[in-house]
C-alpha positions, 0 to 999 in steps of 0.5 A, spaced: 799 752 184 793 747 181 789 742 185 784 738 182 780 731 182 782 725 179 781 718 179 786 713 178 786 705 178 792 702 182 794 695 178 801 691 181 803 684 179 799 681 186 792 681 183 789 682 191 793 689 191 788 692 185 785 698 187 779 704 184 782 710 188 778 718 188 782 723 190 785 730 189 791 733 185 795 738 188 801 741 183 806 745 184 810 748 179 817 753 178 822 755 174 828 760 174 831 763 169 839 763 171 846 766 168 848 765 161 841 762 158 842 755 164 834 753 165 831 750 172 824 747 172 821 743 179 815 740 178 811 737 185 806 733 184 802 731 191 795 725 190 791 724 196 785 719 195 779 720 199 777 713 199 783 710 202 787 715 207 793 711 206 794 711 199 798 718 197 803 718 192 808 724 190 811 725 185 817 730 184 821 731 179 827 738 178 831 739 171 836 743 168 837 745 161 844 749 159 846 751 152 851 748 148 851 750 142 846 755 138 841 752 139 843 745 142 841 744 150 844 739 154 839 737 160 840 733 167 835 732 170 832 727 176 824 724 178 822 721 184 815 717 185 812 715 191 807 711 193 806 709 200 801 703 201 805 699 196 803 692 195 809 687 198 815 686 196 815 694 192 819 699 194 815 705 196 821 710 192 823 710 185 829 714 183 831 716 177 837 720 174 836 722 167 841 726 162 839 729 154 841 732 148 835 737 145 835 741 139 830 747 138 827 747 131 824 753 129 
């Protein structure tokens, strides 16, 4: 677990919606180790502003890495970003779903 504070200036297209935002930074971070070398990582992000109660973002992402082949990696994974006081006309949840191929140098 890892808090901390921050600062954070929200810029959208609608000019009236720009806001300066003090607030905290709490994280949350877990890995395991499964079967055949096969990694899991999740990461929660949780960003609370004191100057303005309804400006919460969150951002969560999960990631699985799976060996292929010595030292090639194939990894799935996906990210969620969440803001709840959007301007109108944006959604307050992004999605994204992402696929990689990694190689390891040593």
């Amino acid at each position: 677990m890892k808090a901390g504070v921050n600062y954070v200036r929200q810029s959208f297209a609608v000019a009236s919606s720009d806001q300066n935002l003090i607030g905290s930074t709490f994280e949350e971070d877990y890995q395991r180790g499964l079967r055949h070398g096969i990694k899991f990582t999740q990461q929660l992000i949780v960003l609370p502003a004191w100057n303005n109660t309804d400006a919460i973002s969150a951002i969560g992402n999960a990631l699985l890495t799976m060996p292929v082949y010595k030292r090639a990696n194939f990894t799935l994974g996906v990210i969620d970003n969440y803001l709840h006081n959007p301007p109108p006309g944006f959604k307050k949840n992004s999605f994204q779903a992402t696929l990689g191929l990694t190689y390891i140098l040593r």
